[in-house]
C-alpha positions, 0 to 999 in steps of 0.5 A: 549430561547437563546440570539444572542450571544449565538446562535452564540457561539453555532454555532462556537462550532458546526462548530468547531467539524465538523472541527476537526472531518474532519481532524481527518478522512480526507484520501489522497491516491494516486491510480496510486502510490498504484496500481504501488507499488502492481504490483511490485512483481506480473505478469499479466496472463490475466483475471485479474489474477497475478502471484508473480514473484522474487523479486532478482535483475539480474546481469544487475541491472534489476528485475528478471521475474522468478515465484516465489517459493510457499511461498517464495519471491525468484525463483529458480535460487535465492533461498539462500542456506541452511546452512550446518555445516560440 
């Protein structure tokens, strides 16, 4: 049997587990950040479907919206060349 004291030390070191056990998994994201910071290299085709786009800069300052090549990050026109020795 246990005294009152007791129960009560128990007790804090129960309370005091669940406390570092919450802030060990404790998340915060920010969806409406997460989501933006997804869509930024993609375009919407309709039906939930994305296409990537290239990720270069326009001579404007603003994203390029070309698609981009299979496996590469880059369109076309942006694609750098390969190096050739002479």
């Amino acid at each position: 049997m246990n005294t009152r004291s007791q129960i009560k030390k128990i007790n804090l070191e129960k309370e005091n587990k669940q406390n570092i056990i919450n802030d060990l998994y404790t998340v915060e994201i920010n969806f409406d950040e997460a989501i933006n910071a997804w869509r930024a290299n993609k375009k919407c085709i309709g039906n939930g479907h994305y296409k990537y786009i290239c990720i270069q800069k326009t001579k404007s300052g603003n994203q390029c919206k070309r698609e981009s090549l299979k496996f590469c990050d880059n369109c076309k026109m942006h694609q750098p060349q390969p190096f050739t020795t002479k």
